[in-house]
N, C-alpha and C positions, 0 to 999 in steps of 0.2 A: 907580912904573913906570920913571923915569929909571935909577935905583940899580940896578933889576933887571936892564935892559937892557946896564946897564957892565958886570956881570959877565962872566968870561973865554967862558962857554958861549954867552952871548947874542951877545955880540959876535960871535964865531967864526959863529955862525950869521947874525947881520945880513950879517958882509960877507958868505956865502955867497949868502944869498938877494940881497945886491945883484948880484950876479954873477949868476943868474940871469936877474931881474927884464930886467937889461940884454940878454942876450942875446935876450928873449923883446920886449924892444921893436924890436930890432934884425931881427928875424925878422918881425914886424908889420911894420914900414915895407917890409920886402921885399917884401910880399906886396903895399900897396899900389902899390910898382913893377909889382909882376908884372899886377895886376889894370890900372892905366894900359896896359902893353903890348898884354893882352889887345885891352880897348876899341879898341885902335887898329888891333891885328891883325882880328880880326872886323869892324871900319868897312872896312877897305881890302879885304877880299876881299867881302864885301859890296857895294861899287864896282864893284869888278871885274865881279860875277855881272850888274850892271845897268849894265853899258856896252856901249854901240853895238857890233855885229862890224865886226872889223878885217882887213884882207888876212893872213895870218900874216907876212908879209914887216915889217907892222910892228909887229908886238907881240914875235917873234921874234928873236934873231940866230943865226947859223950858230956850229955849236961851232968856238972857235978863233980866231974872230974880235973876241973882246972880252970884254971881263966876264961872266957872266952873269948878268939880270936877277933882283932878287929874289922872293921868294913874293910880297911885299904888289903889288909891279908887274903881276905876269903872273897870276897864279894864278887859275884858273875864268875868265879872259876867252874870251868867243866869238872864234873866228877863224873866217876863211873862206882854204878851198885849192881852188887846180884842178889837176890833175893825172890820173895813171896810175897805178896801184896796180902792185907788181912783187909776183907771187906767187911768183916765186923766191926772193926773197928774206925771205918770211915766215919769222916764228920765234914760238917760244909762250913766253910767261913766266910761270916757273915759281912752285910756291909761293906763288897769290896767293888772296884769298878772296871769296866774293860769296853775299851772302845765308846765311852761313856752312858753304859748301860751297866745298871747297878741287880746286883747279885752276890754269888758266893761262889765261893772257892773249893773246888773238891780236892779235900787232903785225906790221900788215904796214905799209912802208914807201911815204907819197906821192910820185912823182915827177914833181917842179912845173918853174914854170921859173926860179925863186929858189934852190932848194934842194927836200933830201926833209925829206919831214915822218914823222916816225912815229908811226902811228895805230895806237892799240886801237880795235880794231872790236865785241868785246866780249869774252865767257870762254864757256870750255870747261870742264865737268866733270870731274874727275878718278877720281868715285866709280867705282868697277864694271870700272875700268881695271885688268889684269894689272899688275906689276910689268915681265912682259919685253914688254908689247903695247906700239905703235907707236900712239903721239896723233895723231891729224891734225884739220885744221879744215879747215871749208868754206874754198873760194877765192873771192877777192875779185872782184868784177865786170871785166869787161876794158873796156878804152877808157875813153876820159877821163869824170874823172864830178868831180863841185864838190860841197865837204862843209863844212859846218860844225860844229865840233868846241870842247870846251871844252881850254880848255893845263892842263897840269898839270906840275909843275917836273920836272925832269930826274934822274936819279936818280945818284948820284955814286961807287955802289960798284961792284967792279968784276963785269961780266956774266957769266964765265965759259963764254963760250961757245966756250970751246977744249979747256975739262973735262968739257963736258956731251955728250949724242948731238946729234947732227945737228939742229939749227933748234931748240933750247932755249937760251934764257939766262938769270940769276939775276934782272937788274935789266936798267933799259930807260935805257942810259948813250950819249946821244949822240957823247961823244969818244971810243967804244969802238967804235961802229957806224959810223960814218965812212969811216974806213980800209979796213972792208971791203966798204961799199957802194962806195967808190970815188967819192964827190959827198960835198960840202958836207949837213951834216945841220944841221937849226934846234934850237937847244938849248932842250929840253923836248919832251913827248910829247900827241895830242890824244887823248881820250877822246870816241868819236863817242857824242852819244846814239840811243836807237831813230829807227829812220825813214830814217836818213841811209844813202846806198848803201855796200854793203861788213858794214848790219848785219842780213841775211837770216841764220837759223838757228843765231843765236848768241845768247848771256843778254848783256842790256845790261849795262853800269855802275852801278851808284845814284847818282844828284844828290846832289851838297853837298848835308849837313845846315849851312844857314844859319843856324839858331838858334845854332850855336856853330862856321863855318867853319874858327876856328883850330884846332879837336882841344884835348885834354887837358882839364884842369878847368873848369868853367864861369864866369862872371862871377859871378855869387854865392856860388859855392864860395867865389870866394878873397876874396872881404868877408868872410865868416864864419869864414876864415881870420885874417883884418887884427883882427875883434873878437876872436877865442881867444887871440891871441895876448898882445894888450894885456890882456884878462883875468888870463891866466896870469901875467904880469909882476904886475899889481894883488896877487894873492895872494901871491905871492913876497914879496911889499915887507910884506904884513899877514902874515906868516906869525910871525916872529918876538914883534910885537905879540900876536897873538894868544896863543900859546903862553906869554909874560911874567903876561898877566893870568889866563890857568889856572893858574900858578902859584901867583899873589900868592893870588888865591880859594880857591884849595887849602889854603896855609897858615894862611890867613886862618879857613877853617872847622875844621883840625886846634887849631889854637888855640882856640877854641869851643868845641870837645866836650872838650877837655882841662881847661876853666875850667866848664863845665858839669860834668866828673865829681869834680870838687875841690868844690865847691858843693855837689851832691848826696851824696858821703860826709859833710859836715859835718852838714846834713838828715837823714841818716839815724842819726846818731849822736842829735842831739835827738831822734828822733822815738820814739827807745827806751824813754827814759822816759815816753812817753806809754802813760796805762790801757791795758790791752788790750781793753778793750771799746769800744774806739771802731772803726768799720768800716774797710773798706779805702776805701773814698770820703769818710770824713773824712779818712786819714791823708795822701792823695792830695793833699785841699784844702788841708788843713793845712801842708805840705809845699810848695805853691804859693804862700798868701797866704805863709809866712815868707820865700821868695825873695824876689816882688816885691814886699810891701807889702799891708795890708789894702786 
């Protein structure tokens, strides 16, 4: 096996498959990174979803004022606002989906006395809508009304609401909205669920899916991930092994039929001069016991 494995072709292929092999362990251990971060992501918004509500004043800061807070901090925490809903300032956002029906999002802005907050109160339909026809949504209730609403992080691309028609925008980007609300805005947006004022005649939100908070693959995905991988390298490494000893077996049995038909022309040459009345089943026998022995 040793000998077979020095050869120029084996070798050439051992180191490839160690190259391999290495890459696919390297890609396993990632995965169990990935799989740790998950666990961690999905614990912390998980938190999040079962923690006490907070005034928005403290789970929020205003854009502009500081860092902003990350997903695993804020994200699905209940907050509580009181304020004044401004329907002049409502706008729809565009291109978003619910129950896989595609529409826009009514974000009308709260104004508290910390700052505004900007609320989706829910979605609007887009099916049945002309091209040149005018969206509108119901108006949000007048005079002060208190909401509790879940945060959902801020959105960072840019809104386009200088490209678009009048009260649409791409994304729902606090340091965009700012400027033109003219007051401090809290960096991130609330998602009101049903019930809460502002959400008459409009399709709610869907709740976090808590079974997997964070989005993308799941936590067992990426175990079954972590095993394939290590797998893959395993065979990598036995690939060469294996292929060495079909070899050896191969020439090992071409050599047998070759030392068997050398054997049997000889056999057949004695077996000439036997009578011919002996049958095909003695000559058969005959022919076997001189091989191996009576």
């Amino acid at each position: 096996m040793l000998r077979t494995l020095r050869q120029p072709r084996y070798a050439a292929l051992s180191a490839l498959m160690l190259l391999v092999a290495g890459l696919c362990v390297f890609l396993g251990t990632w995965q169990i990174a990935r799989l740790a971060t998950k666990r961690d992501e999905n614990a912390a918004l998980r938190h999040n979803d079962h923690a006490a509500t907070a005034p928005i004043s403290d789970v929020l800061p205003l854009a502009g004022s500081g860092p902003a807070p990350s997903t695993d901090e804020v994200e699905y925490r209940r907050v509580s606002a009181t304020g004044t809903y401004d329907a002049t300032q409502q706008q729809l956002v565009r291109q978003r989906i619910v129950g896989g029906d595609t529409g826009y999002y009514v974000l009308t802005p709260l104004r508290t006395d910390g700052g505004t907050a900007l609320v989706v109160r829910g979605f609007i339909s887009a099916t049945g809508v002309g091209a040149n026809e005018k969206v509108t949504a119901p108006a949000p209730p007048t005079g002060p009304v208190s909401i509790v609403g879940r945060v959902r992080m801020a959105e960072t691309r840019e809104d386009k609401a200088d490209q678009l028609p009048k009260g649409q925008v791409e994304s729902i980007n606090p340091g965009e909205q700012a400027p033109r609300l003219g007051v401090g805005v809290y960096q991130g947006w609330l998602q009101l669920p049903a019930g809460q004022p502002g959400t008459e005649n409009l399709t709610p939100l869907a709740e976090p899916d808590l079974s997997n908070p964070a989005g993308g693959a799941i936590e067992p995905q990426h175990l079954a991930y972590i095993i394939q991988w290590y797998l893959f390298a395993a065979l990598a490494l036995a690939a060469p092994i294996a292929m060495a000893r079909a070899d050896i077996k191969r020439a090992d049995q071409d050599f047998d039929a070759r030392e068997f038909d050398h054997q049997d022309g000889a056999l057949d040459s004695e077996v000439a001069a036997v009578p011919a009345a002996m049958t095909e089943e003695e000559l058969r026998a005959k022919k076997l016991a001189d091989r191996y022995g009576r």
